[in-house]
N, C-alpha and C positions, 0 to 999 in steps of 0.2 A: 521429508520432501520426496516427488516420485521420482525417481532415475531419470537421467534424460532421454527421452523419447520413447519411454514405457507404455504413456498412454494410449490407448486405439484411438485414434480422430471418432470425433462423437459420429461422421457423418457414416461413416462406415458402421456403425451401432443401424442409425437410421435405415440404412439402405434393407440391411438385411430383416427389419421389424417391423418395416412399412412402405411397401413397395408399387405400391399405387403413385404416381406425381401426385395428384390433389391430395394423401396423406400426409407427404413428402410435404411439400409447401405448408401443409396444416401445422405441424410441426418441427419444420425446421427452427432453429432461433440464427439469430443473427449472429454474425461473427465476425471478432476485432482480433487484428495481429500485428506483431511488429515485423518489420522486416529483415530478415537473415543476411542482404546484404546494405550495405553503405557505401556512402560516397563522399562529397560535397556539398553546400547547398546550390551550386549547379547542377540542379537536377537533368535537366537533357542532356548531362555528360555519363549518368549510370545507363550501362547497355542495355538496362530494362527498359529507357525510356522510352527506345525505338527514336522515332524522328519526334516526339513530342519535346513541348520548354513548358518551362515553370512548374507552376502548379497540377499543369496537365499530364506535362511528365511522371509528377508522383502520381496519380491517378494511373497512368498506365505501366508504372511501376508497381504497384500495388494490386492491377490486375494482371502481368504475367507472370505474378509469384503466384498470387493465388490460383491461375490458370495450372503451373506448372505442377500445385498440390493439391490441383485435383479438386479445389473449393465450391461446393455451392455457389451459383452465381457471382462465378471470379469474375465476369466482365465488368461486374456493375460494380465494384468494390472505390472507395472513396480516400486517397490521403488525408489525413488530417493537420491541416496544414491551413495559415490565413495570410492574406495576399492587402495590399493596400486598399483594394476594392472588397472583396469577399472576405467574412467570415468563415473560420471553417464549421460552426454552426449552421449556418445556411450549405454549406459546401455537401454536407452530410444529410439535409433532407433534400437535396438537389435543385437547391436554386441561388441564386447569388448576391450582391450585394450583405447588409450589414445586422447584426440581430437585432440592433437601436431601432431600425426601422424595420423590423418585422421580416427581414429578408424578401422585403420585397411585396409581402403577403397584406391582405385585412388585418392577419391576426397572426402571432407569432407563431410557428410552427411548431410541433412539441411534439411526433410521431414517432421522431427514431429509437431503437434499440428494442427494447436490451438485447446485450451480446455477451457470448461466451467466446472464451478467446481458442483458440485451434486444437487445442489438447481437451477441451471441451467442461474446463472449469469456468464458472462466471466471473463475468471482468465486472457490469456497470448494468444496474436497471437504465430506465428508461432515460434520454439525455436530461430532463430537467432535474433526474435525483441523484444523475453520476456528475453532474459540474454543481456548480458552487451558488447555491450558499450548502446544499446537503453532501453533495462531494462524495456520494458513497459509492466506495470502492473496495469488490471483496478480495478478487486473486490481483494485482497488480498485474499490465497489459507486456508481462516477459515473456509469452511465446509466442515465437518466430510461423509463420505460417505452415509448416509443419510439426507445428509441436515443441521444437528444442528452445530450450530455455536461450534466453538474449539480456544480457544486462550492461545497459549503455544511455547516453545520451541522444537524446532524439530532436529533429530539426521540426519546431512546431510555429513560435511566434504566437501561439494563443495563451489568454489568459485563461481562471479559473473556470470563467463563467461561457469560452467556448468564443468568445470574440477578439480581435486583433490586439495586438501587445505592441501598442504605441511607441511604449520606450526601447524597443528592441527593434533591429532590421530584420525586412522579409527577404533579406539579399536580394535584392532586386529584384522583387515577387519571384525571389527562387530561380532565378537565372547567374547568379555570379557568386564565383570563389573569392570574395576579398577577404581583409582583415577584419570587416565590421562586423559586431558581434550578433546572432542573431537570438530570438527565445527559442529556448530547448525545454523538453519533458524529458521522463527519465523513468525507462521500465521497472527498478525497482523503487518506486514512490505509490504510496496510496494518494487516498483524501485529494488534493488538485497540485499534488505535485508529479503526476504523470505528464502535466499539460505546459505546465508553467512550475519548472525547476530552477533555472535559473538561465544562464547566457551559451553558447557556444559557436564561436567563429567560425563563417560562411565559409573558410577554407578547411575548416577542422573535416575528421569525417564524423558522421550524425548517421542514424537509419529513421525510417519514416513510419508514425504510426498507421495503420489501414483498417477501416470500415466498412462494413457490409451497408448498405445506406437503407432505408424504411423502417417501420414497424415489424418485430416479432412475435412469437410465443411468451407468455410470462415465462419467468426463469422460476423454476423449483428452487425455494430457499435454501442457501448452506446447510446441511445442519449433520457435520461431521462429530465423531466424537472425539472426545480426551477430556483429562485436565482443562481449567479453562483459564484465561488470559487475560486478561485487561489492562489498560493504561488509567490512572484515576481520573473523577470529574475535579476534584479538588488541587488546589495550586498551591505551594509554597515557596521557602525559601530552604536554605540546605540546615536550617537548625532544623530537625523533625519533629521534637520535643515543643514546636513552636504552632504546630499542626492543632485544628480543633479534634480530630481523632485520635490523638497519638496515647490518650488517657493518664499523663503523668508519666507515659515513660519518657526515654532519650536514644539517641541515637538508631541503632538499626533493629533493636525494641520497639523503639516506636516507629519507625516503618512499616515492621509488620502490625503494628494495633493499627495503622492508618488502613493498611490493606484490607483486614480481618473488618475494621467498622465498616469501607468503602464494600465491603461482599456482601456484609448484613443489609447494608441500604440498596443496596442492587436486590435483593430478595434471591440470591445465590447460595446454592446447597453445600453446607458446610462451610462458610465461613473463617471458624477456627484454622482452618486447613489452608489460608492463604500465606504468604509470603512477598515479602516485597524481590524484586533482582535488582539486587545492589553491594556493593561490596566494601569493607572499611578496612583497617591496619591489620587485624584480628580473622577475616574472616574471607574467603573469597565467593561471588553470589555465587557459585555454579557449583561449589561444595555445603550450601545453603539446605540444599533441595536431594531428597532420598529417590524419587519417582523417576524414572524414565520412561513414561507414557509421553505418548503425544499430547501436545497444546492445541488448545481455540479456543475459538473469541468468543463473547456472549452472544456472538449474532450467528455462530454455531460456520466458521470458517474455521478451515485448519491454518496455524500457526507454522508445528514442525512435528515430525512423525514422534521425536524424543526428543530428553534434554540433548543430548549429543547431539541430534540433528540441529538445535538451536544454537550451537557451537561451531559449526563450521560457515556464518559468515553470511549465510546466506536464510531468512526465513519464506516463507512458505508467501503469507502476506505478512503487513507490518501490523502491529499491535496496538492499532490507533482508537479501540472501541474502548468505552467507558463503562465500568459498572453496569450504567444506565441506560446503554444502549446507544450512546452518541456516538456520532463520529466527529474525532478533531483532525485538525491538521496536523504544522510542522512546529508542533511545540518541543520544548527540550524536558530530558526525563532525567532523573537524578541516578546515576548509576555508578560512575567513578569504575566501570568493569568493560574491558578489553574483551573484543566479541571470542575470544576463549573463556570467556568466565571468570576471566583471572582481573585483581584488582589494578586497575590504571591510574596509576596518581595518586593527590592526593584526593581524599574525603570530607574535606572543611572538618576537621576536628574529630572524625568520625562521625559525623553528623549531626555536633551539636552547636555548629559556628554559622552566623548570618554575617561575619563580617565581607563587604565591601573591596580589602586586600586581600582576602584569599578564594580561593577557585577549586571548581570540582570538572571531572569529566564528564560530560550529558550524552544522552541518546538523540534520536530524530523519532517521534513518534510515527511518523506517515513514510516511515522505513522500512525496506526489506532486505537489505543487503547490511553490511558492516556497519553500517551509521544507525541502526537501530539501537544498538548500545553504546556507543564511542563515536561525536562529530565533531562535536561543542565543547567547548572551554568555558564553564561558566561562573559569574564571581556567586557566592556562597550566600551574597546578599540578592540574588537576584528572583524576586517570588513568584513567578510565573512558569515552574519547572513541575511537572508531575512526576510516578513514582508507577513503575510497571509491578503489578501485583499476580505471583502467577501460584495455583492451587498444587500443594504437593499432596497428594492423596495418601499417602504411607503414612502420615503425622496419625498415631494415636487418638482421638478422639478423648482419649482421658487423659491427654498432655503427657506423658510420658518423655518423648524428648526434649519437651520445652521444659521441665521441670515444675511447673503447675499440677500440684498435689490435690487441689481443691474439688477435682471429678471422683476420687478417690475414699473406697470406704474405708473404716478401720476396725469393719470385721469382714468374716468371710461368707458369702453367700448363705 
């Protein structure tokens, strides 16, 4: 992960590389941040708000952070926030009303984004491929409008798809501190748990996500290097042995043949060289793995600089991509390992039990902080848990440490 506030803001790259305005505009991309400070969901009680209330407030919250950091078109920057009237969908290509009926429009709107977030890594293509049903999200929206990283609950009330969260309060379209709970997001969540996490009380404190609002420049695709990462397409239950790829093995044997076949079907180099992180009685996952290279995902985002950086708690994004290129959500992953690496509990048998009374500890897939590995309590019988498979590159090629003699000649060159 970069240290915090290492990176140069992209805009200061720009300034000095293309110095003309109509360059400048040509090329800027849009930009999402969270914000550094918090309050209540009384938003015209944060001193950003100036004399504004509600919704307006975050809006001009949101632009005299971004004023203060020096943003590209701080004034016009948007809270992302949904109100009894407005979606924050429409809020965001700047008109009001609900996205059911077009925000207003002929035709639904669909201009905005993509954005990179303040430190100048991507957050979300365009709005219809960063909400839900595609949800894709590559760096999760944790920096603060200068860059330093921000990991907390956020005061949203929208759901996946960018429209109002019925069963949740807008506090009084964001005018009062009660007890009533309202929908929050949650800067370390990929996939649509940035938007829609879960609850957080109008008197709690929350910070507010913020948008640059219009169409930008395409975004340059990830494509960092390392080891690479994935979470599997394939489900089960905590017998592994129970897996159509597991090939006759058991336990954390056949994790990794689940791993190793789920690489082959991805058309992923080297294969053999996967592992599942997961951890049984015998073994802990993070003394698994020889490599201490950086991680990514097959959609070429960094993970974490090394294993040890995948250890202190915090990753880079969550590990929500498949083999295949999917993006899931907030599935549970079978890991039974303590975001040190070390094993948490029990392991259903070591991984060869579906019973019903016993339980294993899971991850959050659409995770980037602590719950990527360790949130869920799950019974052993439960078949909808995948399995994070991550490539050690040091593995031998002709099996040496796994003890598979079979690449082996038995003469000498």
């Amino acid at each position: 992960m970069q240290p915090k506030g290492s990176r140069k803001p992209f805009w200061t790259i720009l300034l000095f590389s293309c110095l003309s305005i109509p360059c400048l505009e040509a090329q800027q991309p849009r930009v999402a941040f969270v914000t550094s400070v918090n309050g209540t969901a009384d938003l015209g009680s944060w001193p950003e708000a100036g004399s504004a209330l509600g919704a307006s407030a975050g809006d001009e919250i949101c632009r005299t952070l971004a004023t203060a950091a020096t943003l590209p078109n701080a004034n016009s920057f948007v809270a992302w926030l949904s109100t009894s009237t407005d979606d924050a969908y429409c809020r965001i290509h700047g008109f009001t009303g609900k996205k059911s009926a077009n925000c207003g429009q002929p035709q639904l709107p669909v201009s905005a984004g993509p954005w990179v977030r303040a430190d100048g890594l991507p957050f979300g293509e365009s709005i219809d491929q960063l909400l839900a049903p595609e949800s894709i999200v590559y760096y999760p929206l944790a920096a603060d409008e200068n860059g330093a990283f921000v990991y907390a609950p956020v005061f949203t009330t929208t759901t996946a798809n960018g429209a109002l969260n019925s069963s949740e309060s807008t506090c009084s379209d964001w005018t009062a501190s009660s007890s009533e709970s309202s929908g929050a997001g949650n800067t370390a969540r990929g996939s649509w748990g940035w938007t829609n996490f879960g609850g957080l009380r109008c008197d709690s404190s929350g910070h507010l996500f913020c948008f640059e609002p219009g169409p930008g420049p395409a975004l340059t695709p990830p494509a960092e290097e390392g080891a690479v990462a994935f979470v599997t397409s394939l489900l089960g239950t905590a017998d592994l042995g129970s897996w159509p790829d597991a090939g006759g093995k058991t336990g954390v044997a056949a994790a990794d043949a689940i791993c190793q076949a789920r690489a082959a079907a991805g058309s992923l180099e080297n294969p053999s060289t996967f592992k599942a992180w997961i951890s049984d009685s015998t073994m802990n996952a993070k003394d698994r793995f020889l490599s201490n290279v950086a991680r990514v995902r097959p959609d070429g985002v960094k993970v974490a600089d090394s294993l040890t950086d995948m250890l202190d708690s915090v990753l880079d994004s969550s590990i929500n991509v498949t083999e295949l290129g999917d993006y899931v959500g907030n599935n549970a992953v079978w890991t039974a390992t303590h975001p040190t690496g070390l094993l948490s509990g029990d392991s259903c048998s070591d991984w060869t039990s579906a019973s019903a009374s016993s339980s294993a500890r899971t991850g959050s897939s659409y995770s980037s902080d602590s719950a990527w590995t360790l949130i869920f309590t799950s019974a052993c019988s439960f078949a909808s848990s995948r399995l994070y498979c991550i490539e050690d590159p040091f593995i031998f090629i002709d099996g040496f440490e796994s003890g598979d003699t079979t690449a082996w000649s038995s003469s000498s060159p």
